[in-house]
ZATOR-312671 format. One record per residue: y, x, z of N, C-alpha, C, O in turn; residue in three letters. Coordinates in steps of 0.1 Angstrom, whole numbers, plus 5000, padded with zeros to 4 digits. Last residue first. Layout:
<dogus>
YXZYXZYXZYXZAla ...
</dogus>
This chain:
<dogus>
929260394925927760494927927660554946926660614950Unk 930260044923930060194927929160324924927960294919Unk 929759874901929559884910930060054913930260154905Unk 930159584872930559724877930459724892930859624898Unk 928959394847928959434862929759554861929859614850Unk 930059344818929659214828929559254839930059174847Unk 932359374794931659434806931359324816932159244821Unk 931359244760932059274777931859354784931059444780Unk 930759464731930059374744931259404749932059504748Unk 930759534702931759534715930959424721930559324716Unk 927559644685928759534685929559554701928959594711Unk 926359994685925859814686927359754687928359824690Unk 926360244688925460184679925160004677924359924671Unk 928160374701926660324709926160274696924960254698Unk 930360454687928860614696928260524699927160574702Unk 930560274665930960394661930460524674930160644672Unk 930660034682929560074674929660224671928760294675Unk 933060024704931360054708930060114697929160184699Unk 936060174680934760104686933960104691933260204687Unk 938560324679937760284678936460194684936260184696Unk 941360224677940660224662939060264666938260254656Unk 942360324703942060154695941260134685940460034684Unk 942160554700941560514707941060374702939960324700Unk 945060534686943760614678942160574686941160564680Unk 946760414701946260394692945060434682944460374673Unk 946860604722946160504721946360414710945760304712Unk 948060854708946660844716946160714719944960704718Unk 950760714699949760764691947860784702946760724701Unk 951460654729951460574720950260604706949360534704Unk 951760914737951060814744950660704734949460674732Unk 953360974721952261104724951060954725950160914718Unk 955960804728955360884716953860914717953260844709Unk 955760674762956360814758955160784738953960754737Unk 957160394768956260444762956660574755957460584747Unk 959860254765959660294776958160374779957960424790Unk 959860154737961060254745960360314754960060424752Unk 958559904737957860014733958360144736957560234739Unk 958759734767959259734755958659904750958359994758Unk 956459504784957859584786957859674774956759684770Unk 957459094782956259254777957059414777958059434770Unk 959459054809958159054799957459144791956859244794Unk 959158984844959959054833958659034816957459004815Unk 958458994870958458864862959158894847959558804841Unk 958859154891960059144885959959014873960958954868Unk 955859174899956759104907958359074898958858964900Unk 954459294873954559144873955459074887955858954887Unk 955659514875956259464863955759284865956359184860Unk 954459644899956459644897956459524887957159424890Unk 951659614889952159524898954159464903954759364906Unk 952059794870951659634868951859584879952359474877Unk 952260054884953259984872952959874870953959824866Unk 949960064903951459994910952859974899953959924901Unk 948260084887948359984888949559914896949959804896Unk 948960354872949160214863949060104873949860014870Unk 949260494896949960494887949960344881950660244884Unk 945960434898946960424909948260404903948560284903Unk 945260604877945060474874945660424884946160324880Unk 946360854882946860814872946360654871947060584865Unk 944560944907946060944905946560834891947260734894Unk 942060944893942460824904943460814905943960704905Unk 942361114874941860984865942360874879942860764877Unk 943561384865943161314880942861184877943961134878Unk 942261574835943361454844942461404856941261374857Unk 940361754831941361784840942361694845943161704855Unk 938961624812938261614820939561664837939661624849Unk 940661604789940261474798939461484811939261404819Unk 940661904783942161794784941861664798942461634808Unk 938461934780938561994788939861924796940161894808Unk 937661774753937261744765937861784779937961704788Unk 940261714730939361804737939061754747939961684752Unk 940261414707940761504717939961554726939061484731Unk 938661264692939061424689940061484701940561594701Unk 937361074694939161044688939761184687940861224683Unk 934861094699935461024688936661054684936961064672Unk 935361224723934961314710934861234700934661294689Unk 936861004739937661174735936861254726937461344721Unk 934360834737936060804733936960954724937360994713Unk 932761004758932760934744933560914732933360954721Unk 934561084779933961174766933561124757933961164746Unk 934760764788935860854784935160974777935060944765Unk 932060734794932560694785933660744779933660774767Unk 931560924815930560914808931160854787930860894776Unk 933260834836933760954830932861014817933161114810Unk 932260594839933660544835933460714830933560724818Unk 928860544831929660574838931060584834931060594822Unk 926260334818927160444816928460484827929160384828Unk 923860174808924160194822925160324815924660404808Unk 923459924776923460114786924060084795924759994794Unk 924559714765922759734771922359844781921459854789Unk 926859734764926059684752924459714758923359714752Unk 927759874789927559804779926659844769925959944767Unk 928159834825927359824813927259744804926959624804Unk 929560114843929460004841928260004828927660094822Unk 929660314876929160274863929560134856929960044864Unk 932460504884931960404889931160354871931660354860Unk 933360804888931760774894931560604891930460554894Unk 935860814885935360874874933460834877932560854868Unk 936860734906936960614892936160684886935360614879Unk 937960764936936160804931936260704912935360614910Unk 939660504945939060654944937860624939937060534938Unk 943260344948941860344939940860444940941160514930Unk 943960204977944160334965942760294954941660234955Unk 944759874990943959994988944460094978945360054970Unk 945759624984946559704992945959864992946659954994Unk 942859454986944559464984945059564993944859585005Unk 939859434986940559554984942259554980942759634972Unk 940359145000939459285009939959435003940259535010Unk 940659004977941658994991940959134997941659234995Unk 938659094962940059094957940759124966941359234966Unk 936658984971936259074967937959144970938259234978Unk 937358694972937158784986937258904985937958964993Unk 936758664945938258584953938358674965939458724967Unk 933758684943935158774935936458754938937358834933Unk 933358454960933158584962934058694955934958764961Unk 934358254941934458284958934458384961935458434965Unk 932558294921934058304920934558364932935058474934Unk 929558324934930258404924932158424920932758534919Unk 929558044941929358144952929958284946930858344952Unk 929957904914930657874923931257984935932458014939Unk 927658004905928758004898930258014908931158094909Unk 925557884917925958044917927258084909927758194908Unk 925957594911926257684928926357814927927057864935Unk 925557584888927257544891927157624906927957704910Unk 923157634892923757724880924757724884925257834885Unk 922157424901921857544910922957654899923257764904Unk 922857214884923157214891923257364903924157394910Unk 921157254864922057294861923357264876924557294876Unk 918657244883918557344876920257364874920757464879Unk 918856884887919057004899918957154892919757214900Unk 917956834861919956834866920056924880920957004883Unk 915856924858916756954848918156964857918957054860Unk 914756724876914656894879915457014871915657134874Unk 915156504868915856534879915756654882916556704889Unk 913756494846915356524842915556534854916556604854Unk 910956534852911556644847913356634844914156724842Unk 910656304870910356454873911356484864912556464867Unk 909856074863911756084856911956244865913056294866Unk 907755984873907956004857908656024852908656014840Unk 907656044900907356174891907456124875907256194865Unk 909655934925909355884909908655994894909056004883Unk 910556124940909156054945908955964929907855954923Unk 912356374959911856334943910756264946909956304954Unk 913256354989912756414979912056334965911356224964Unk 915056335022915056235007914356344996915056434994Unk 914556515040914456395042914356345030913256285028Unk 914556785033913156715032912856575033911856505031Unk 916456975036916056915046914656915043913856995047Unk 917857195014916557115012916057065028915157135032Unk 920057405004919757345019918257295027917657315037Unk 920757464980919257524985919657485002919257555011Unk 922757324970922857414985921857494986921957594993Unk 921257144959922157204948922457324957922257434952Unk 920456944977919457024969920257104962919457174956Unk 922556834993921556924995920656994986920257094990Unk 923856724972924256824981923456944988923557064988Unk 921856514964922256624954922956724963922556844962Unk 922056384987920756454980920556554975919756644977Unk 924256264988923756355000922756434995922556545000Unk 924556144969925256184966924856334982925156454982Unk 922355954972922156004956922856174964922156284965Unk 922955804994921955924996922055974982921456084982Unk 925455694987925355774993924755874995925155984996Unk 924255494964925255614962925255714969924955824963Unk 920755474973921855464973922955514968922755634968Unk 918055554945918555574961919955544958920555554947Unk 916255564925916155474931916755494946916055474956Unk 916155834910914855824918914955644931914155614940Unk 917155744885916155854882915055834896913855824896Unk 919455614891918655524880916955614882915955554881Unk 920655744915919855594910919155544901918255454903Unk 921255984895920055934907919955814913918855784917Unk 923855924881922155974877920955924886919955854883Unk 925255834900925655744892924155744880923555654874Unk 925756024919925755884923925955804910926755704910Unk 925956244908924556224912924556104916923456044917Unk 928456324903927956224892926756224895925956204886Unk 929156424930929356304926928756244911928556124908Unk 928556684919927456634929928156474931927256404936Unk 930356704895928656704892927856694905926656684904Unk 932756734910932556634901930856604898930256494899Unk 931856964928932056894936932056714924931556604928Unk 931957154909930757134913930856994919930056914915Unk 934657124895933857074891932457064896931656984890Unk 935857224920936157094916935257054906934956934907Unk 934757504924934257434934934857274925933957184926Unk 936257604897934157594896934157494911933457394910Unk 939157574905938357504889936557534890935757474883Unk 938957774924939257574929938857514914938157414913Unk 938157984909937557964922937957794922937157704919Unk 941058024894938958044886938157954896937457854892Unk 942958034911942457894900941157904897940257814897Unk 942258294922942658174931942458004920941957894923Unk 942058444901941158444904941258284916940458184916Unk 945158424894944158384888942958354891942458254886Unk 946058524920946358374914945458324903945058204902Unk 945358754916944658684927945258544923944558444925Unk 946658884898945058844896944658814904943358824903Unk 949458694884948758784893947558784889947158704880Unk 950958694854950358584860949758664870949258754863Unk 951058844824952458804835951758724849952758694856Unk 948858754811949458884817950358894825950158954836Unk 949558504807948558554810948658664821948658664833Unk 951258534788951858504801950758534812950958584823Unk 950558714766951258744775951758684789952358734798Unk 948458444761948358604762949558644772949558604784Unk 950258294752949458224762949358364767950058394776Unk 951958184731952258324737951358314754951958324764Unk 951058064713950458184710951458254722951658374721Unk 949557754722950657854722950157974724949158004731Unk 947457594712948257524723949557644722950657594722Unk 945757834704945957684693947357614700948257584692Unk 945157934727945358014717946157834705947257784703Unk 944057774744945457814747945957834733946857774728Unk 941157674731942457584732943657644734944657594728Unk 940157984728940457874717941657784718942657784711Unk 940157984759940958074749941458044740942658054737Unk 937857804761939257784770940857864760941957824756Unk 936157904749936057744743937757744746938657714738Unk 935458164758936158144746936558044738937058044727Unk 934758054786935558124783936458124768937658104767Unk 932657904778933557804787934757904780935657864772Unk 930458114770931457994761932357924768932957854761Unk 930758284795931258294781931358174772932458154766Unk 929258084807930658124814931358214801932558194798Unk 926558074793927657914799929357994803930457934800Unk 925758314797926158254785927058084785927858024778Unk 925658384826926558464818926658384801927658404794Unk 923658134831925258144839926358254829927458224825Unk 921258254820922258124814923458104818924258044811Unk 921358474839921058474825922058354817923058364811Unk 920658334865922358414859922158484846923158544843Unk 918258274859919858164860920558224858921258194848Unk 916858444855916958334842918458214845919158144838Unk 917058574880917258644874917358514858918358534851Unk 916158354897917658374895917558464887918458414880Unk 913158344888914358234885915458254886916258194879Unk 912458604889912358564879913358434880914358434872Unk 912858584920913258644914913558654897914658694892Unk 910558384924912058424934912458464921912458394912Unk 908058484913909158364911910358364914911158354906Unk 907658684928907358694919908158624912908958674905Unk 907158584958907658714954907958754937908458864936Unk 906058344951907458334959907958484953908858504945Unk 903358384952903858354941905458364943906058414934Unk 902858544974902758614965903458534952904058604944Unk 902958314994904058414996903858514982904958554978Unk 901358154985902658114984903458264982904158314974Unk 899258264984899558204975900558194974901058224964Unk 898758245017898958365007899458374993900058474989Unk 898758005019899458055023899958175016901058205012Unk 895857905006897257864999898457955005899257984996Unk 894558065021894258065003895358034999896058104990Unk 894057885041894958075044894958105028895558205025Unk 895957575037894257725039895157815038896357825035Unk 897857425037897157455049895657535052894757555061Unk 901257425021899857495019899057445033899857415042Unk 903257145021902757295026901357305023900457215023Unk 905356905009903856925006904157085010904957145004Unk 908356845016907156755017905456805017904556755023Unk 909757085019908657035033907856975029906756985033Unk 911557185004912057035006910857045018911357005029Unk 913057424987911757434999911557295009911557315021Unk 914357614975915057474983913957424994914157395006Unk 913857834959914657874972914757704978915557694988Unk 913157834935914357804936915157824948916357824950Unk 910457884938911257984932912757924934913658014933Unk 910157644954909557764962910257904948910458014953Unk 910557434942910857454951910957544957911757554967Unk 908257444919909857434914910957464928912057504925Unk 906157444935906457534928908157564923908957664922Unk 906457114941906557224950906457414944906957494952Unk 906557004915907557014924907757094935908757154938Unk 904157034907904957104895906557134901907457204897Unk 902756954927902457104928903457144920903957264922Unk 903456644920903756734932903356854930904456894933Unk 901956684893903456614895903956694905904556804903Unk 899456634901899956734891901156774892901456894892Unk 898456534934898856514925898956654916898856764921Unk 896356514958897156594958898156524943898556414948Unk 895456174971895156304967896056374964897056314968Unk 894255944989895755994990895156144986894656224993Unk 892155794995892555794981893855884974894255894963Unk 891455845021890655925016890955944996890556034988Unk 893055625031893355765034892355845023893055925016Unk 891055405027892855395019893355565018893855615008Unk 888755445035889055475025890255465018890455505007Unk 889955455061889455545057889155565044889155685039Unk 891155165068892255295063891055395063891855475069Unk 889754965077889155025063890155135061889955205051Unk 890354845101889354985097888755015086887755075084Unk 893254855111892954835094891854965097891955085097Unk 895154865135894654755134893254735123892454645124Unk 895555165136894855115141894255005143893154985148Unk 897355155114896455215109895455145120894555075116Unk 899854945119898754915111897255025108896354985101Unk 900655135138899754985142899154945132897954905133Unk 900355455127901155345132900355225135899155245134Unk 900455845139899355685134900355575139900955575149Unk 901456095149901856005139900755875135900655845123Unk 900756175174899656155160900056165149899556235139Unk 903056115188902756225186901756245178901756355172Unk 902955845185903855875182903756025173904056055162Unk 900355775205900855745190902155765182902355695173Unk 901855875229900255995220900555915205900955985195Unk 903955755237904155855231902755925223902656005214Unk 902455495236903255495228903655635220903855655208Unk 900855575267900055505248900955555233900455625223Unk 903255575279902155695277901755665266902155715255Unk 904055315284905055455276904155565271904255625260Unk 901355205293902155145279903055295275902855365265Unk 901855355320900655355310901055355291901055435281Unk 904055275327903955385324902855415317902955505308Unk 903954965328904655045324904855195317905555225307Unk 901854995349901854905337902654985327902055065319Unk 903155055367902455175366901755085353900855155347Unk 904754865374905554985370904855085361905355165353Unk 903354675382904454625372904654805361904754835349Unk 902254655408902054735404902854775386902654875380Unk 903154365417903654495425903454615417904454685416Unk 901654195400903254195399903554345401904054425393Unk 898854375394899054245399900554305397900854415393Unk 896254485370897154505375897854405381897454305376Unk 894454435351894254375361894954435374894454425385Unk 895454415324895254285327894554305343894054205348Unk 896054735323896954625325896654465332897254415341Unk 893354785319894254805327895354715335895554665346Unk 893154655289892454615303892654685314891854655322Unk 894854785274895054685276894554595290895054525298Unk 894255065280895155055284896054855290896854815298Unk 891255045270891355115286892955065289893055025301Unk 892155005241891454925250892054965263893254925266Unk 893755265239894455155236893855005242894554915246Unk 892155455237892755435251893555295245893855225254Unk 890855385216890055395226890855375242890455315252Unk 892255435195891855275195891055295208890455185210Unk 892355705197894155615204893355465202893755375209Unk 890955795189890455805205891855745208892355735219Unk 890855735161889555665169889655715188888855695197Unk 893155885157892855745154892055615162892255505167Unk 891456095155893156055169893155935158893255995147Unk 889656125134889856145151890756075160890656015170Unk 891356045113890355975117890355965132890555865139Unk 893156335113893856225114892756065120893155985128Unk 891156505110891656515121892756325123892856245132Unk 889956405080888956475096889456405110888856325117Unk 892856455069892056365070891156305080891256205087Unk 893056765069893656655077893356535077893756485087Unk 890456835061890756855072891556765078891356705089Unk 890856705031890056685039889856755057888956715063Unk 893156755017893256655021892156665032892656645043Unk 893057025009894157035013894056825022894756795032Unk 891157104989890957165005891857075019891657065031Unk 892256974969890856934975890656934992890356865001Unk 894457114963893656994958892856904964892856774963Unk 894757374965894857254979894757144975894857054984Unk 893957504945893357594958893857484973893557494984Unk 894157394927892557404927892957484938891957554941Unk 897057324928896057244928895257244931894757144937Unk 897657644928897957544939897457394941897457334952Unk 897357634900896457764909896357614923895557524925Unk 899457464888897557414883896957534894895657514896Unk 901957584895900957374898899757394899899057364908Unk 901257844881901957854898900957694900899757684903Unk 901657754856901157834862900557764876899757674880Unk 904357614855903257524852901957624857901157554864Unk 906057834865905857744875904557614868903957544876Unk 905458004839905358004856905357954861904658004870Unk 906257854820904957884822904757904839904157844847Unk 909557894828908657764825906857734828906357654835Unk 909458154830909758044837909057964837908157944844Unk 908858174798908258234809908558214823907758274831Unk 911458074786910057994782908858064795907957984799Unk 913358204793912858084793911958024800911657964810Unk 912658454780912458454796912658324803912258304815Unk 912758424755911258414760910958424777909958414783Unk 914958334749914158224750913258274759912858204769Unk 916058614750916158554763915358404761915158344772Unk 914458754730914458734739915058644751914358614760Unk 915758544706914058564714913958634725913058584733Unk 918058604706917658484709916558504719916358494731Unk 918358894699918758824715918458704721918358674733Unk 917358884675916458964686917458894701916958854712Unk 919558704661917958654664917258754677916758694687Unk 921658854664921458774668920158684673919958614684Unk 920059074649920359144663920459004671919758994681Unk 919958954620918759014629919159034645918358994653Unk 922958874617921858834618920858884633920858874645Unk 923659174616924059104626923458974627923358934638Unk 922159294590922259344603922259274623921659294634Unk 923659144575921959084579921559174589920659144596Unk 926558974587926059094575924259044581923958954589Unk 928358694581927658734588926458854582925558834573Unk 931558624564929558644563929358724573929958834574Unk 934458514574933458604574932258594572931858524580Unk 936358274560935558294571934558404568933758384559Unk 
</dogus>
């Protein structure tokens, strides 16, 4: 087994720390974010509505007399207008929201007066507001908090998917090379068949293999969320739907704040499985939308490795003054023609279902040129280890 040189070390470590540190800066941020939103609705945040809730309290125990002694001197005939009174009553307490017990209980002013903000809740409503799920239970109501929000939202947003698809690209590469591992062990001619296999069929498996496992991890909420927030199979399983959707009704929300943190854990890796998910799908569409198309403009399209934004005709010079072949050569091939070329030869060669097609059929020249290409490497002009290619767009 290889030694790891101390070069590769260190580089390992510099990747660590950074991406811990975007972590760990998350993290701060929304503990941030709790403790601002505390001292700015902490306080503020109970005593108006409170004020107001007293009020309509005290003028529904008001008509609620007038209503009863009304009634009592109403005779048979008038039955109706009894009636309507009573519906009327019903709907203003409705419209308050105050229930019978509040009006029966005149000590609910100090019962109300006990109902404070919490640590817990702000750590939840922040966790809501970068994640996009935005449940309702607790809103800002000063213009302090409002603004608060929208500033922290702008800031947060962002930082959290940007930390999810962080961890999404390191979850999807080990899935990847965990998967490869097994073929590879299971039969070495996995590769080629591989190859042999469409790329919408593949992409067609990628896509039903992340929706069947999301769909397993929003069923195993019926088996977590009971224990965590004390709800039915059902609602466990409605819950997790919704919060995993960034749907967030508001009906069913986190209310056991001492099992907070694993329920915000599992919703986290859960939001991971959803971009993951929206991600395949998408690259599934991606696929179906350009079938059948030419290829153009190849020499314009960027991609990035090892850390650099570089362009497809950016890199080929690379390559060609590594491997010594003249620029002028590479720069005069039609690169769209010629990759057109290849792909309607991969496509002849995987409808005929044929196999690896044979060295014969490879002009010499060709052969030597790529080989020599092979030999070399990202390190040898960028200075760093073969990375993937993780995005490519247009220009």
């Amino acid at each position: 087994m290889p030694i790891l040189s101390e070069r590769s070390v260190l580089q390992v470590v510099k990747l660590s720390l950074l991406h811990g540190t975007l972590y760990i800066c998350v993290i701060l941020y929304l503990l941030l974010g709790a403790h601002v939103f505390l001292r700015l609705e902490g306080t503020a945040d109970e005593k108006p509505q409170l004020q107001k809730r007293i009020h309509s309290r005290h003028r529904l125990q008001e008509d609620m007399h007038k209503v009863i002694r009304d009634i009592a001197l109403y005779s048979r005939s008038q039955s109706f207008m009894a009636e309507a009174r009573l519906t009327g009553f019903i709907r203003r307490m409705q419209q308050a929201g105050i229930s019978v017990e509040e009006l029966e209980n005149p000590d609910m002013e100090s019962d109300q007066s006990g109902s404070e903000l919490q640590w817990a809740d702000c750590v939840l409503f922040t966790f809501t507001i970068v994640s996009t799920i935005g449940y309702g239970k607790i809103a800002p109501s000063t213009a302090k908090g409002k603004i608060f929000v929208m500033v922290y939202g702008i800031i947060g947003i962002p930082l959290f998917l940007v930390a999810l698809a962080d961890m999404s690209q390191f979850i999807s590469s080990g899935i990847s090379m965990f998967i490869s591992w097994i073929c590879a062990r299971k039969n070495k001619k996995t590769t080629s068949r591989r190859e042999q296999t469409p790329g919408l069929c593949r992409l067609l498996f990628r896509a039903l293999a992340v929706i069947s496992v999301f769909s397993l991890y929003v069923a195993a909420g019926a088996l977590v969320l009971p224990v965590l927030e004390e709800l039915g199979p059902l609602d466990s399983i409605y819950f997790a739907f919704v919060s995993l959707t960034t749907i967030g009704f508001g009906d069913i929300v986190p209310k056991r704040m001492t099992y907070l943190a694993p329920t915000l854990a599992y919703i986290t890796i859960g939001l991971w499985l959803t971009t993951e998910m929206v991600h395949k799908v998408a690259e599934l569409f991606r696929m179906v939308h350009f079938v059948g198309r030419r290829a153009t403009d190849i020499k314009d399209i960027s991609v990035w490795l090892g850390g650099c934004r570089v362009t497809v005709l950016e890199l080929i010079r690379t390559v060609a003054r590594a491997t010594g072949v003249p620029l002028k050569d590479v720069e005069d091939i039609n690169w769209d023609q010629k990759i057109n070329e290849m792909i309607d030869e991969k496509e002849t060669i995987l409808n005929k279902k044929s196999k690896q097609p044979s060295a014969q059929s490879v002009h010499p020249e060709k052969l030597c040129t790529i080989a020599r290409m092979k030999s070399v490497t990202s390190r040898d002009f960028f200075g760093v280890s073969p990375l993937p290619l993780i995005d490519y767009e247009n220009n």
